[in-house]
C-alpha positions in Angstrom: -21.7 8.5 4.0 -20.3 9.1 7.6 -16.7 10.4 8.9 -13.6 8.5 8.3 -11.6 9.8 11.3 -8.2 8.7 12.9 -9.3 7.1 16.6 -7.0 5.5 19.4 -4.1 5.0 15.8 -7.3 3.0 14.1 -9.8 4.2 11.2 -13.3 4.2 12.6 -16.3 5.0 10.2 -19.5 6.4 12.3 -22.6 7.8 11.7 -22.6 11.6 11.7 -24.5 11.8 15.0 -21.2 9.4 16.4 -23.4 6.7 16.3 -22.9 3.5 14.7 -19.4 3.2 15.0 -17.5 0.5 12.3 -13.9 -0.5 13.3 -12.2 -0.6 9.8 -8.5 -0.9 11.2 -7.2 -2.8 14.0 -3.6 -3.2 14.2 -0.3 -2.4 16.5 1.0 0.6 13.8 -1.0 3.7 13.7 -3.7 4.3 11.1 -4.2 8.3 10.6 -5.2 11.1 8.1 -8.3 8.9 6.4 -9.5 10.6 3.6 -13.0 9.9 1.3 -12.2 9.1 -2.3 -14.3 11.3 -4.4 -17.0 8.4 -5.0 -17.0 7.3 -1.2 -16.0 4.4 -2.4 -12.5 3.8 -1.1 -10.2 5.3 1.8 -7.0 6.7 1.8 -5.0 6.7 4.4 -1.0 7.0 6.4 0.2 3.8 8.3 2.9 4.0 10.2 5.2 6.2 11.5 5.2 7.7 14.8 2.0 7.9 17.9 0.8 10.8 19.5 3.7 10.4 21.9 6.3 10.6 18.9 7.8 7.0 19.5 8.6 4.7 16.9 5.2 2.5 16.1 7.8 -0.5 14.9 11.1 -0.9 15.6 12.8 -0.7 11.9 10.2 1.0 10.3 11.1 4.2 7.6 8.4 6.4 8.6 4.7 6.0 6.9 3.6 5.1 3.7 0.3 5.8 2.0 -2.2 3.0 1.7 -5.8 2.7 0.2 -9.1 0.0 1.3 -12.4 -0.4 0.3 -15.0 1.7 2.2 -15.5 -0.9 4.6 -12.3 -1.7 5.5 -11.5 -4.7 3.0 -8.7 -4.8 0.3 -6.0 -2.7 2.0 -3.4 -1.5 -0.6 0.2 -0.3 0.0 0.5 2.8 -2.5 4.0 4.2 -1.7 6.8 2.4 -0.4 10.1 4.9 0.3 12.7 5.8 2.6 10.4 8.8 4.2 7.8 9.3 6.0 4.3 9.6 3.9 1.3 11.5 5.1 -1.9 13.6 4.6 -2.9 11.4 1.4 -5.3 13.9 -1.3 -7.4 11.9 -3.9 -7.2 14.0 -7.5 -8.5 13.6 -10.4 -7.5 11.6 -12.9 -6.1 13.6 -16.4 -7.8 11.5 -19.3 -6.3 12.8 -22.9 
């Protein structure tokens, strides 16, 4: 499994050496705090929201919201949807009775 890091507003997954660099976001809002689910399987992550200039990324937009996608960059879910700004997503563990 490589990095999931926050590049140029985009998710890029690369090799530990920074080698083999995969594009898994390309879009005009930033992508940012990418973390690993626990299995590697999927990728959370904040959309939206403000650059690292702090101006708006869309004009109308509430802030960010949390979103998840397969490891490589397929089936991009909205997870929250609010009137504030939603960041630094944490995978836990799910509480089975």
């Amino acid at each position: 499994m490589g990095t999931a890091v926050a590049l140029n507003a985009e998710i890029v997954v690369m090799g530990a050496n920074g080698g083999s660099q995969v594009w898994l976001t390309n879009d005009d809002v930033r992508d940012s705090d990418p973390v690993w689910s626990p299995d590697g399987t999927r990728i959370a992550f904040a959309r939206g929201g403000t650059d690292v200039i702090d101006t708006p990324a869309k004009a109308g937009s509430s802030g960010s919201e949390i979103y998840a996608m397969n490891a490589d960059g397929t089936g991009v879910t909205r997870l929250t949807h609010n009137q504030v700004a939603d960041a630094s997503p944490a995978w836990q563990p799910v509480a089975v009775p």
